[in-house]
Structures are given as structure tokens and as C-alpha cells.
TIVO-2410 file (N, C-alpha, C; in nm, 3 decimals):
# residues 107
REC num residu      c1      c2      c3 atome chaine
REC   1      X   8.921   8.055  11.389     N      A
REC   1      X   8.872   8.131  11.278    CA      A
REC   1      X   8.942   8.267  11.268     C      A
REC   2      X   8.961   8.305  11.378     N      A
REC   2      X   9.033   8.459  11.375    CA      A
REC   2      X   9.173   8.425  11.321     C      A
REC   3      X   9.243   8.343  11.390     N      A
REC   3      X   9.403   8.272  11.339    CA      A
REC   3      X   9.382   8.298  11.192     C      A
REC   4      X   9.275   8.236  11.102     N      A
REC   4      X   9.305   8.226  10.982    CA      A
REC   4      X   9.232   8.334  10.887     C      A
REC   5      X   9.176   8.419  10.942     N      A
REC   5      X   9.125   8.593  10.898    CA      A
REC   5      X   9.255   8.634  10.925     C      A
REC   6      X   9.332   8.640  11.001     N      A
REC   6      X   9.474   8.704  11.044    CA      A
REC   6      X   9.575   8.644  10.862     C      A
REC   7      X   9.558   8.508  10.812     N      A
REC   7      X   9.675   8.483  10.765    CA      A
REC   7      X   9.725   8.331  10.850     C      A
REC   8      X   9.702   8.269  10.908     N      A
REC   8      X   9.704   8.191  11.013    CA      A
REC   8      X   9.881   8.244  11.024     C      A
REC   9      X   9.856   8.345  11.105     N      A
REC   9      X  10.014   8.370  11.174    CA      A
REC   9      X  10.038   8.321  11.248     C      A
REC  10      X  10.191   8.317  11.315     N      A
REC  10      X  10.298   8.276  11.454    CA      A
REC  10      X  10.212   8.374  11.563     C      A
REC  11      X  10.178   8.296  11.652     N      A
REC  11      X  10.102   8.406  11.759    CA      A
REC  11      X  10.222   8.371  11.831     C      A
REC  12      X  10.315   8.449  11.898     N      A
REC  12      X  10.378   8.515  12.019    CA      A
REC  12      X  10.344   8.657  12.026     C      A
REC  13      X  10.371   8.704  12.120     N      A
REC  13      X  10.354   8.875  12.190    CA      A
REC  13      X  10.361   8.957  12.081     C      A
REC  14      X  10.326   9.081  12.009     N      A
REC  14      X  10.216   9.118  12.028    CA      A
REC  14      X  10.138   9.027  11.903     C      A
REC  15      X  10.142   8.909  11.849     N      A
REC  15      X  10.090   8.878  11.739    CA      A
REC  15      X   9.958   8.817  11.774     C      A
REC  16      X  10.019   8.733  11.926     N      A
REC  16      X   9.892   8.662  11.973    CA      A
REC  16      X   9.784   8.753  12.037     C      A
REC  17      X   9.830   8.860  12.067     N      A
REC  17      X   9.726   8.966  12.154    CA      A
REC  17      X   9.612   8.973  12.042     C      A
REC  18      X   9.659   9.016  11.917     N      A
REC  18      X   9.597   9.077  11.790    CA      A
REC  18      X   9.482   8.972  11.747     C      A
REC  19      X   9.520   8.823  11.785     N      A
REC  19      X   9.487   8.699  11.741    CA      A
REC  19      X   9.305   8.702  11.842     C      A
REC  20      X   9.366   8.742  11.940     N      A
REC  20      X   9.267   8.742  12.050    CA      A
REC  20      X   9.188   8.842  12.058     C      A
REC  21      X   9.192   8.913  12.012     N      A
REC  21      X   9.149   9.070  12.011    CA      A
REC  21      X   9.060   9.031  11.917     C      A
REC  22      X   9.051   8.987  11.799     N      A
REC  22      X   9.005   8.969  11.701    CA      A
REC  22      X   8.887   8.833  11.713     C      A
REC  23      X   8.943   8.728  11.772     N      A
REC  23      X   8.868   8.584  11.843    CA      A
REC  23      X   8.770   8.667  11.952     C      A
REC  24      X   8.742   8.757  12.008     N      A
REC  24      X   8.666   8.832  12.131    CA      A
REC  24      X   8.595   8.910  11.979     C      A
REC  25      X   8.648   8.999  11.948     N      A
REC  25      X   8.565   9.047  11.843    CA      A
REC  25      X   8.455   9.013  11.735     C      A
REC  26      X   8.500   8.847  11.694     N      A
REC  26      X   8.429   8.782  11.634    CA      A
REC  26      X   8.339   8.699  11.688     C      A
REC  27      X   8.276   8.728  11.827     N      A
REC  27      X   8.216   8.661  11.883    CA      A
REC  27      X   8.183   8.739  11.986     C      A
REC  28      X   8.171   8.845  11.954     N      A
REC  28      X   8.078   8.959  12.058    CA      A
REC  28      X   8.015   8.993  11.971     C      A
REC  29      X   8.039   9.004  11.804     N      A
REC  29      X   7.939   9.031  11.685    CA      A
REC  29      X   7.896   8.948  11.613     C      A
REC  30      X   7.902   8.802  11.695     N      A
REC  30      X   7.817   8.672  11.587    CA      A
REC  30      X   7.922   8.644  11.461     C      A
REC  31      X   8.045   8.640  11.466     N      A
REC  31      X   8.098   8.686  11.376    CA      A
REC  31      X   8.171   8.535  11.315     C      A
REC  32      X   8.217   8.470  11.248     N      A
REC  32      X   8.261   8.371  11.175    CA      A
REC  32      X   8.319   8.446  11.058     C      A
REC  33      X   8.408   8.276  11.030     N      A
REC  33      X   8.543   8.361  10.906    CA      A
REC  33      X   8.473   8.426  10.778     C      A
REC  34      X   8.363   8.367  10.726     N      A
REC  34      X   8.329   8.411  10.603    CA      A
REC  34      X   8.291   8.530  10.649     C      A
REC  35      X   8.182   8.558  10.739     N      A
REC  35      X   8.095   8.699  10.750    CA      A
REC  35      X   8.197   8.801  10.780     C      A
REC  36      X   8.360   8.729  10.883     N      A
REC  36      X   8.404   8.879  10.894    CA      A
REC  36      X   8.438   8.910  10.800     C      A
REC  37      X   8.499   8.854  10.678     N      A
REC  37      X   8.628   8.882  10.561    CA      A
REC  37      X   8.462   8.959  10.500     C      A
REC  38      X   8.360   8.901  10.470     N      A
REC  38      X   8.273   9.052  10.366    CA      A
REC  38      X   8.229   9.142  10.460     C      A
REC  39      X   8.239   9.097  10.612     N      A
REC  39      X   8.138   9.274  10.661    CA      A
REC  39      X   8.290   9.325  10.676     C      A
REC  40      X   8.412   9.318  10.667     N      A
REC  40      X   8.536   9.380  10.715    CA      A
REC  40      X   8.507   9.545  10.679     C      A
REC  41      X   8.488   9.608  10.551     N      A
REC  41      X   8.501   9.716  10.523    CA      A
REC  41      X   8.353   9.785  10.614     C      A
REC  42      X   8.305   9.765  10.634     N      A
REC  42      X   8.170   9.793  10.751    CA      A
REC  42      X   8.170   9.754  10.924     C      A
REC  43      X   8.287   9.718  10.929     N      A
REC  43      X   8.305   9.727  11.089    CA      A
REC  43      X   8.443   9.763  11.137     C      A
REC  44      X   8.407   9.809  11.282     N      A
REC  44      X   8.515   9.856  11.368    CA      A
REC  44      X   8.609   9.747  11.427     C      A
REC  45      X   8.675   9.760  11.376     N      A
REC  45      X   8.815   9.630  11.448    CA      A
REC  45      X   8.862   9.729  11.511     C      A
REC  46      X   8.938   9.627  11.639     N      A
REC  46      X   8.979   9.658  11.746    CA      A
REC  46      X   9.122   9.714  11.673     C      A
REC  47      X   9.126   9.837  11.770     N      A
REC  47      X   9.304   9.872  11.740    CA      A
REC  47      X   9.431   9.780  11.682     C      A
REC  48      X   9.431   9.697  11.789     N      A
REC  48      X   9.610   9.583  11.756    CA      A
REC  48      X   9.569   9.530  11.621     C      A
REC  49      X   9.434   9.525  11.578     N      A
REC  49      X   9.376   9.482  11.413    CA      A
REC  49      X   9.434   9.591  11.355     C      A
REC  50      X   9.419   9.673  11.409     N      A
REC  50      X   9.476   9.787  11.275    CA      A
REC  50      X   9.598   9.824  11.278     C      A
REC  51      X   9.648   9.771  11.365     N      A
REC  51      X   9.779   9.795  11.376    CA      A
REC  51      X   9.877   9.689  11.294     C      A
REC  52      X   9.826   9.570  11.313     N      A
REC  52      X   9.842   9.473  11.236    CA      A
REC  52      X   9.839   9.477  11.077     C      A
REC  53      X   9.690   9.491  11.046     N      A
REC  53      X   9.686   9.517  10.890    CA      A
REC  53      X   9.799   9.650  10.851     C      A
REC  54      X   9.796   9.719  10.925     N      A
REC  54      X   9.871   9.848  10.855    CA      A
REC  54      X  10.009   9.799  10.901     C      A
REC  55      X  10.059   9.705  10.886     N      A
REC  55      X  10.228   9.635  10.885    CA      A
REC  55      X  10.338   9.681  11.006     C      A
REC  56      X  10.242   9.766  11.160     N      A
REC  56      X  10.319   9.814  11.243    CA      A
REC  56      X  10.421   9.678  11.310     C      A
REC  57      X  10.302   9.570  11.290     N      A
REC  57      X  10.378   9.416  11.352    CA      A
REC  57      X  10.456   9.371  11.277     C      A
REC  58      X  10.510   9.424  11.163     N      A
REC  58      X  10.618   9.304  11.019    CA      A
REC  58      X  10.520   9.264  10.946     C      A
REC  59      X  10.537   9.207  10.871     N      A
REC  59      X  10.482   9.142  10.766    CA      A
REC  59      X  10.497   8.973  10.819     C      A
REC  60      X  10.342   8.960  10.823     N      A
REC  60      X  10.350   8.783  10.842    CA      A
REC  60      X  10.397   8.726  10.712     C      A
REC  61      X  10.497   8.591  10.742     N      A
REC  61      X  10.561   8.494  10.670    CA      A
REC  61      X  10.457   8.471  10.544     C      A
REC  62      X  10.344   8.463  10.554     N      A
REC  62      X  10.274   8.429  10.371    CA      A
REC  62      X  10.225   8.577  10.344     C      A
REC  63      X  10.247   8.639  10.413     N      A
REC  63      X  10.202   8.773  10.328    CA      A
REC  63      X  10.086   8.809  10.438     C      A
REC  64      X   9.992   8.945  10.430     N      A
REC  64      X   9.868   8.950  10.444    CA      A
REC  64      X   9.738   8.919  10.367     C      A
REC  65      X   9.633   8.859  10.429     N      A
REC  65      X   9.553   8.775  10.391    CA      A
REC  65      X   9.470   8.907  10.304     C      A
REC  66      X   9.458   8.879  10.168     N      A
REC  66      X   9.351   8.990  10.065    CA      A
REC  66      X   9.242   8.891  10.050     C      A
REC  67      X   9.091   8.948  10.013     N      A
REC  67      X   9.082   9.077  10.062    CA      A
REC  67      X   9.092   9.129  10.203     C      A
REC  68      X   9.069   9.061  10.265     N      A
REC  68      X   9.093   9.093  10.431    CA      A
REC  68      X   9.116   9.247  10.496     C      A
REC  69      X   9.293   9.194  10.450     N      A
REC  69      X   9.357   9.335  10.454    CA      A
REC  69      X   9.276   9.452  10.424     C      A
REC  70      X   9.261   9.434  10.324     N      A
REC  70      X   9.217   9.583  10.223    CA      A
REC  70      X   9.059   9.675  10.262     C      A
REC  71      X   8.998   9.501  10.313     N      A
REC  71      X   8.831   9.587  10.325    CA      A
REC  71      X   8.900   9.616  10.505     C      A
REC  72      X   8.956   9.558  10.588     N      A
REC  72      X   9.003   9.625  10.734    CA      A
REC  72      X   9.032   9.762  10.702     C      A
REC  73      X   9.104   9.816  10.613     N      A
REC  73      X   9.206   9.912  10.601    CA      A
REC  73      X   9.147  10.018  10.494     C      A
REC  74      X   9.001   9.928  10.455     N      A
REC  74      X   8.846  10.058  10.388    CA      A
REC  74      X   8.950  10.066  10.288     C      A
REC  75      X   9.002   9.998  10.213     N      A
REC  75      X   9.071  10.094  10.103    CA      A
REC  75      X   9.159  10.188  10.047     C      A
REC  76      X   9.205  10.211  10.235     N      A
REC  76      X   9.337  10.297  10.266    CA      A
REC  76      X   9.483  10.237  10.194     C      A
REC  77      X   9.568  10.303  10.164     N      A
REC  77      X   9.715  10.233  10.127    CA      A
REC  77      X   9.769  10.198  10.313     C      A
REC  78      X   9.849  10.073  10.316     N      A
REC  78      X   9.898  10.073  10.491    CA      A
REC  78      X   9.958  10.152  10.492     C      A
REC  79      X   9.972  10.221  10.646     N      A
REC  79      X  10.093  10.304  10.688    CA      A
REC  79      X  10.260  10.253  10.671     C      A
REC  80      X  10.262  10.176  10.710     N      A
REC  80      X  10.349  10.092  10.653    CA      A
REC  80      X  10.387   9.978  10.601     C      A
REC  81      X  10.375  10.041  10.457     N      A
REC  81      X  10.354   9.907  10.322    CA      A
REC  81      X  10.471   9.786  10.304     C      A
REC  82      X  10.564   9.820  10.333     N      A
REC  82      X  10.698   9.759  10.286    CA      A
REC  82      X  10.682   9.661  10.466     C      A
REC  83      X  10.636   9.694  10.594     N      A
REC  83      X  10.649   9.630  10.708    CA      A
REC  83      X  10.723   9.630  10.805     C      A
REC  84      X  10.813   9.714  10.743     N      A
REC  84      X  10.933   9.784  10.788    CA      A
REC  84      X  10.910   9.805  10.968     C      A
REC  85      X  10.978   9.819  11.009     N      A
REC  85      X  11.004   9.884  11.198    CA      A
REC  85      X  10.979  10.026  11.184     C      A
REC  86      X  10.896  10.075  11.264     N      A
REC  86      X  10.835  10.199  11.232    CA      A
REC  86      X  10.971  10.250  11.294     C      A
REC  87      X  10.969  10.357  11.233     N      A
REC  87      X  11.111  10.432  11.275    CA      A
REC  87      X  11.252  10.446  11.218     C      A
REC  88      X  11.292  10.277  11.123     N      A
REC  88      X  11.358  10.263  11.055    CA      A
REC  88      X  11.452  10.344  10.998     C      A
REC  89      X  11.371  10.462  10.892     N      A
REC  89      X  11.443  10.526  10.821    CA      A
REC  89      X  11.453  10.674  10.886     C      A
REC  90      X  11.476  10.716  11.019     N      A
REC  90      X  11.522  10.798  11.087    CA      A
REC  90      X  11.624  10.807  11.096     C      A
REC  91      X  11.716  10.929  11.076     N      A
REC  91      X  11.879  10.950  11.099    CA      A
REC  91      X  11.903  10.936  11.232     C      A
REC  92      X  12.028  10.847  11.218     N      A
REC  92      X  12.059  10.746  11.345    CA      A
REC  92      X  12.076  10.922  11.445     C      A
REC  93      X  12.110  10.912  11.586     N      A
REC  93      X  12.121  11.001  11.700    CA      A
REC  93      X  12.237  10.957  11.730     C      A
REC  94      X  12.303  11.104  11.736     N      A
REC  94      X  12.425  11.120  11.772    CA      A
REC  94      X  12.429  11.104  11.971     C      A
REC  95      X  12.473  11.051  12.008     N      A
REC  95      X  12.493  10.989  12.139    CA      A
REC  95      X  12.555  11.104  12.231     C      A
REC  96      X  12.705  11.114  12.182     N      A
REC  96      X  12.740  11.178  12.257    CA      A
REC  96      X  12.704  11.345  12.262     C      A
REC  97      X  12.629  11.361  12.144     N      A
REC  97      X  12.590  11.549  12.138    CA      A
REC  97      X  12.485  11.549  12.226     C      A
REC  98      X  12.389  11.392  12.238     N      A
REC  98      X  12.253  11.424  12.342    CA      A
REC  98      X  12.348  11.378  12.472     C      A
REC  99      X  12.410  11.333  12.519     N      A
REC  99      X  12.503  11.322  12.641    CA      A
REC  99      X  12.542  11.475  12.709     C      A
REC 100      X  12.580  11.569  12.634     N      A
REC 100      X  12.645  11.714  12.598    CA      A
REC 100      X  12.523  11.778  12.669     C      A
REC 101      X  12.431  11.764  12.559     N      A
REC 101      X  12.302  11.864  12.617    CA      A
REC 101      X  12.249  11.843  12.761     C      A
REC 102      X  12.259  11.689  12.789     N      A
REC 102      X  12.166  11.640  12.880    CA      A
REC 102      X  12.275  11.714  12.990     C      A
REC 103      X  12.386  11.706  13.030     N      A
REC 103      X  12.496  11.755  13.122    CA      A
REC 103      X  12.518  11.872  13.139     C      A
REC 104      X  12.470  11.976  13.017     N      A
REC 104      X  12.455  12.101  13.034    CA      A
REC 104      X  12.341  12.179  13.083     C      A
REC 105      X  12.207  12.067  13.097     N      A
REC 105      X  12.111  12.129  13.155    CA      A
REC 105      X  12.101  12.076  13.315     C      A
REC 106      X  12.167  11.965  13.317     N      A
REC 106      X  12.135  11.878  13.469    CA      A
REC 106      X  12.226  11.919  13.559     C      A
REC 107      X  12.340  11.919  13.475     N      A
REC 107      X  12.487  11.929  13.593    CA      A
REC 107      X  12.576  11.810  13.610     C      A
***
């Protein structure tokens, strides 16, 4: 039931953690697929859930599951909408200028 509140995603590392996190969650609060998708905007999901809905993991292959998403995430826009690799659009680091610094303070 959690697999398919998720989107029924690819569980490998960290997807399956999230999978489980969520399967423990839904069953420490009596919880089944219908009741979580309407109490979603009224309960506390576990972190890797929110990390998940807010696109830190990629974007699963069919998309994220609505409403799902949206009542997890109370209505918030995700942190990262597009799913992108957090960090992405950072100007690449110059290598050898942090090489420079690091040799001028160490020796």
C-alpha cells in the first residue's frame, strides 16, 4: 500500500528506504492507502517522505502521485520542482585555485 501512495516506484537505495519509512508509518497509525492519501495534509510523514515528495530523489518514472504529493507537501510548491540533483545549477569549482589555497594554508 505504501509502494502505491509513493507512485508504485523502483525501490533501490534511497527509494526503498522512503518505501519503508512510509509502510512503518502506515501502520503505526492504522493507516491504509485510502485514509493516508485524505489524512496526508493532517499528518507528520517521516522525513525521506518529504524528501521524496519535494523531488530531492528525481522524479519517479510516472510522475508523482496527486493528490498525494500536494496534501504531503500542505500545499507548499516542492523545493525542487523540475527534480533536478540538488546542486545542479551551481558554478562548476575551479580545482586547481582550491588546490592553491589548500597548499597555502597546509604546506
Amino acid at each position: 500500500m505504501a509502494n502505491m501512495a509513493l507512485g508504485d516506484i523502483v525501490k533501490v537505495t534511497p527509494s526503498s528506504k522512503v518505501a519503508g519509512d512510509l509502510a512503518l508509518f502506515m501502520v503505526q497509525n492504522n493507516l491504509n492507502l485510502e485514509s493516508v492519501v485524505d489524512q496526508a495534509a493532517n499528518l507528520d510523514f517521516p522525513d525521506s517522505v518529504l524528501s521524496f515528495m519535494n523531488g530531492r530523489l528525481g522524479v519517479p518514472a510516472g510522475g508523482f502521485p496527486e493528490p498525494f504529493r500536494s496534501r504531503v507537501l500542505k500545499g507548499k510548491p516542492p523545493q525542487i520542482p523540475d527534480g533536478s540533483r540538488p546542486g545542479v545549477k551551481m558554478a562548476a569549482l575551479d580545482l586547481d585555485l582550491e588546490k592553491k589555497i589548500m597548499t597555502e594554508r597546509t604546506g
